[in-house]
Steps between C-alpha positions, in 0.01 A plus 500: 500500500768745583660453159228716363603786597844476338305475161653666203177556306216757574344407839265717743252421756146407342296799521736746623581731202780750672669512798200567767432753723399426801324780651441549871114634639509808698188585668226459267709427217412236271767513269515130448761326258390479157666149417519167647758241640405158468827324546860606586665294180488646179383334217473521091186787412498322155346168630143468632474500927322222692468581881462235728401534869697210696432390877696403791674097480592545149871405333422909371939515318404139350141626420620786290812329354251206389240720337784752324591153340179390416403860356827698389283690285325699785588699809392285801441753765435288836367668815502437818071512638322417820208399353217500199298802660828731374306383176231717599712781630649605144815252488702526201485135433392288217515153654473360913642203658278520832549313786164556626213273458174695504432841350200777591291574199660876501823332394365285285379767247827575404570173412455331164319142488758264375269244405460698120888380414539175366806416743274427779394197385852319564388541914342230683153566489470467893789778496292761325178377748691602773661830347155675367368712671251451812302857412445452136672179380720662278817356378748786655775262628704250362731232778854520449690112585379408867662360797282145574414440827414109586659269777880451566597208581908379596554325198809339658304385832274353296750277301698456847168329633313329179224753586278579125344768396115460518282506194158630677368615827449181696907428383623808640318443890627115417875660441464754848396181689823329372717745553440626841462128596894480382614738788711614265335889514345651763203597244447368151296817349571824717289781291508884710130627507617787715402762278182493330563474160692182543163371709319553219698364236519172706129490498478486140775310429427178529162600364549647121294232330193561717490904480676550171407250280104574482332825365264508780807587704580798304136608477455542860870677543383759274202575669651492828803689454341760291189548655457297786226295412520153650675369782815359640336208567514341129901508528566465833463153532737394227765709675427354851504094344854590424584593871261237674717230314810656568422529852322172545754327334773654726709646191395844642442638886448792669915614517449548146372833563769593709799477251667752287616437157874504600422295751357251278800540235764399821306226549486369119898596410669540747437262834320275278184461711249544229490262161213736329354863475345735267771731312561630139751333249772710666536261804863400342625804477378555896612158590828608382497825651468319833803271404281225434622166290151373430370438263123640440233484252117600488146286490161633385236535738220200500169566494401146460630151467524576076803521432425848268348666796805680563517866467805770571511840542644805339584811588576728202882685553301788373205634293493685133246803414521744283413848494168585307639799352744333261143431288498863513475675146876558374592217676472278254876401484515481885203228448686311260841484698272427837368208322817388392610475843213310597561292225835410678389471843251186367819296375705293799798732377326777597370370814851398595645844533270552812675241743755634723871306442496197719143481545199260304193603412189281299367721189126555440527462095379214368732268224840635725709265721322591820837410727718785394749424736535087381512430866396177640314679764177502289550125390188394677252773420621547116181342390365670695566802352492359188125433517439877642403389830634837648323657746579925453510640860360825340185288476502451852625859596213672313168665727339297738644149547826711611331769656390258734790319567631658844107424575552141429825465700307656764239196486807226425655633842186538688438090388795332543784773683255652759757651695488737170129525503297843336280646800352659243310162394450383825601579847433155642811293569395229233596417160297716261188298311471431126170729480727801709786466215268510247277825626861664593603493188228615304449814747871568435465475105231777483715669712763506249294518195342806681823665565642461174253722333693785411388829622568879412588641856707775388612690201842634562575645175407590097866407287365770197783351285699136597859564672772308344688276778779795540186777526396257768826477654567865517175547627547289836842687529300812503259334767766417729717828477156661609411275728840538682548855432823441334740683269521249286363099421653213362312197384581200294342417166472155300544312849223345730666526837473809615457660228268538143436315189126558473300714286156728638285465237260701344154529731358457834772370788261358735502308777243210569324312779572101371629418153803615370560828319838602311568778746412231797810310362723782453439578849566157656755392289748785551858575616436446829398150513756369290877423541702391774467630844865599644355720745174645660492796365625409129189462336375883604527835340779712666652869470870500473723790516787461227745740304464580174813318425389201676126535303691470147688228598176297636314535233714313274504204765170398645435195708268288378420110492430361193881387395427473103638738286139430301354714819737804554323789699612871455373761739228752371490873728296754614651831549779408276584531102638198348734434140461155488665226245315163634763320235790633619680267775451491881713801607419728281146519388388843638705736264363819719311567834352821587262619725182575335516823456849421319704634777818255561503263809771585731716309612573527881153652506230225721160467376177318612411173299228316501592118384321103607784438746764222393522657144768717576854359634566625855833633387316775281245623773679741811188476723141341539240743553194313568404167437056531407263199636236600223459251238522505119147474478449790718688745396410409097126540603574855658668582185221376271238672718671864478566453132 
């Protein structure tokens, strides 16, 4: 990547058209900058631009190296995103690899519906179930490979003790019998159900013929999830079989509750306690991490004795969208290359360049080798896979099943842990009834279904014209140079810690009651709940005193912690002028800094400056001022309600 910017031929940052001036609010002032910085590498004007938002876990140098080889006809502009509701929020970007799994109907309309391109027929059709959407069924996500998640077992112990892998339900209780009748492990299947999720999943598990397999199943999900008609009481049953014969058959008891995943991964590679638990195909990589010579491979769950009642399930690395305004007129070309891409993406090549370097992952296209990694791990589940018996968690994760779930731990405890029990169900010391679980969790799905109406509360604002994500930027250096009633503020663009790489779009910025709005999102997912905490008061806004000497210095340096040189962050000001060449090397990108008015910064001279604390290095700031307790999300609303 670096080699790019020792280029002989013609090269400058994509949209930025001369060097650009970066010019400081004073007061009122709304001198915004007339440009836009998208990246920090500079790149060929004569080829078309893709951008593509990419999420936290991603190989992002191997990403971009991979696609510039797959494409060396276009500039592949890769940015660094929180989430899909910076798709409502004006984001510059053409395509999104999400990480999340649901999406509010605001975001959603600036998404196109994939289903229209002729690549999405290479995915599993239970892939693309799982992936449309829950408001409107639309096609607006496409799985990237997945990790599967099924039962490890210690392939080694197994061969060590003539123990076989069962082919059905009534095998696998046979096979815990055997095996904790061999004193060789202290348990043979040692699952953690301490979080709720996990309970869940268990639950279903060992039941995917029964509640996926059958279009009555999905009938009353929809109308459950979505609109609460029906009751708990058509699916609890199927989940509680699986626990009754776990418990009765003593594969399961009540300490099950009780232990924590790493707890559970001691037991299975390290002390060698445990022969079996639920995990992804990455178990290898964490029995080896833990120094483990094992062996270890995977099994499907049962939800019979048929031997082709076994299901896995995946969890996509990451989701594609893309943004509805490349169908935009004069975007014709930016169409074409989008479906190119997409194209790619439905070919195991394509799907390839998403796994991190050491790690496996199962792809969602159908007609591709579905172990990418050629490990034996996935020996036993291949077909498996093959036959598309893959459970999406998505499909699990959507409204109301999942709403529910901390509900339905609740009523798991209050059955068989009662020292855990809900005294919201009942207060009597007594395990909780089948007719109390099931009125429980109907009251608490309306509940939910209730709250996640979305709601005007307040209107905070009217955007007459969208900000670009530097506008943005240079606005909430503005906001915090007021708010601290500093000389001067600096704040970091193209960087999600502590800092900006979101656009205000044009419109209402409201807030709502339930839902999820754009502006909700902005607000939640800022600077200050991301990063690592090094101290207490690192995730705050503070006022610094430093010299003007030390202030041009700083700026060329800020501290930020996305190591990529994809995600470089430059600071944006208030109060001061700015000659700034984002293709220019670290050192020497701000060719002049002036105060606003165009006065000269002094050198010895110390000036008030308003920064998120641990973006500045200590060595450039003589004294701390004043450390503020208010929030992002205050101090932004303040500012939207004055302007």
């Amino acid at each position: 990547m670096l080699s790019r910017r020792k280029a002989n031929w013609l090269i400058i940052l994509v949209v930025l058209l001369s060097l650009l001036a970066l010019a400081g609010c004073k007061g009122e002032d709304k001198n915004f900058a007339s440009n836009e910085v998208i990246s920090m590498i500079p790149y060929d004007t004569k080829r078309p631009t893709l951008v593509i938002t990419t999420t936290d876990g991603m190989d992002w140098e191997r990403l971009q190296k991979d696609l510039d080889a797959a494409f060396p006809d276009v500039n592949i502009v890769l940015r660094l995103a929180m989430n899909l509701e910076s798709a409502a929020l004006g984001d510059v970007a053409d395509i999104y690899l999400a990480g999340q799994a649901t999406l509010s109907p605001e975001v959603e309309s600036h998404l196109l519906d994939l289903s229209a391109f002729s690549s999405t027929s290479n995915y599993y059709t239970t892939s693309l179930a799982a992936c449309a959407s829950i408001n409107d069924g639309k096609q607006y996500m496409l799985p990237l490979p997945g990790n599967i998640r099924g039962i490890i077992y210690n392939k080694t112990m197994f061969e060590e003790n003539g123990w076989k892998v069962p082919q059905g339900k009534s095998d696998f209780i046979v096979l815990c019998h055997t095996i904790e009748d061999s004193g060789v492990v202290d348990v043979a299947f040692q699952p953690s159900i301490y979080y709720a999720a996990e309970a869940l999943l268990i639950g279903e598990f060992f039941q995917m013929a029964n509640m996926f397999d059958t279009l009555d199943f999905f009938t009353w999900y929809e109308n459950y999830a979505k609109k609460g008609i029906g009751s708990a009481d058509y699916y609890l049953p199927t989940l509680l079989d699986t626990y009754k014969l776990l418990f009765k058959e003593n594969i399961l008891d009540s300490s099950v509750f009780t232990i924590q995943p790493q707890t559970r991964s001691k037991m299975l590679y390290i002390d060698r306690t445990a022969a079996m638990t639920v995990e992804t195909q990455n178990a290898a990589l964490y029995a080896a991490n833990s120094r483990s010579t094992d062996e270890f491979a995977m099994m499907p769950f049962y939800s019979s004795d048929d031997p082709e009642s076994g299901y896995v399930f995946v969890n996509p690395i990451s989701y594609i969208c893309v943004s509805s305004k490349v169908k935009e007129k004069g975007n014709e070309e930016k169409l074409k290359l989008v479906r190119r891409f997409l194209d790619y993406f439905a070919t195991k090549q394509g799907q390839e360049i998403f796994i991190p370097e050491g790690n496996k992952a199962v792809s969602q296209i159908k007609n591709a080798e579905k172990d990418l990694g050629g490990s034996a791990m996935l020996e036993n589940v291949q077909s498996t896979i093959d036959a598309g018996r893959l459970i999406p968690v998505r499909l699990l994760f959507n409204a109301g099943i999942t709403l529910s779930r901390d509900a339905f731990f609740d009523i798991l405890n209050s059955m068989y842990f009662t020292e855990r029990r809900n005294q919201n169900i009942i207060t009597e010391d007594r395990p909780v009834t089948y007719e109390e679980a099931v009125e429980y969790l109907d009251n608490i799905n309306k509940e939910v279904l209730a709250s996640s109406e979305s709601k005007i509360e307040t209107v905070y604002a009217n955007v007459k014209k969208p900000f670009t994500v530097l506008q943005t930027t240079e606005y909430f250096a503005q906001m915090i140079k007021e708010y601290t009633q500093s000389d001067i503020a600096l704040y970091m663009s193209n960087c999600i810690c502590r800092g900006n790489n979101i656009a205000f779009p044009q419109g209402d910025l409201i807030k709502t009651v339930g839902g999820r709005s754009p502006l909700d999102e902005l607000v939640i997912f800022d600077g200050s709940k991301r990063g690592v905490i090094i101290a207490e008061d690192d995730l705050k806004f503070a006022k610094v005193k430093m010299t003007g000497s030390q202030i041009l210095e700083a700026i060329e340096y800020p501290i930020h912690g996305q190591e990529s040189v994809l995600f470089e962050p430059f600071f944006v000001s208030a109060g001061l002028k700015i000659k700034f060449a984002p293709w220019a090397e670290v050192g020497s990108r701000y060719l002049k800094v002036t105060l606003a008015d165009g006065s000269q910064l002094v050198p010895d001279k110390l000036y008030t400056v308003a920064i998120w604390n641990y973006t500045i290095k200590p060595e450039y700031i003589t004294e701390y001022v004043k450390v503020y307790e208010d929030t992002f999300q205050d101090v932004l609303r303040a500012k939207l309600m004055k302007d």
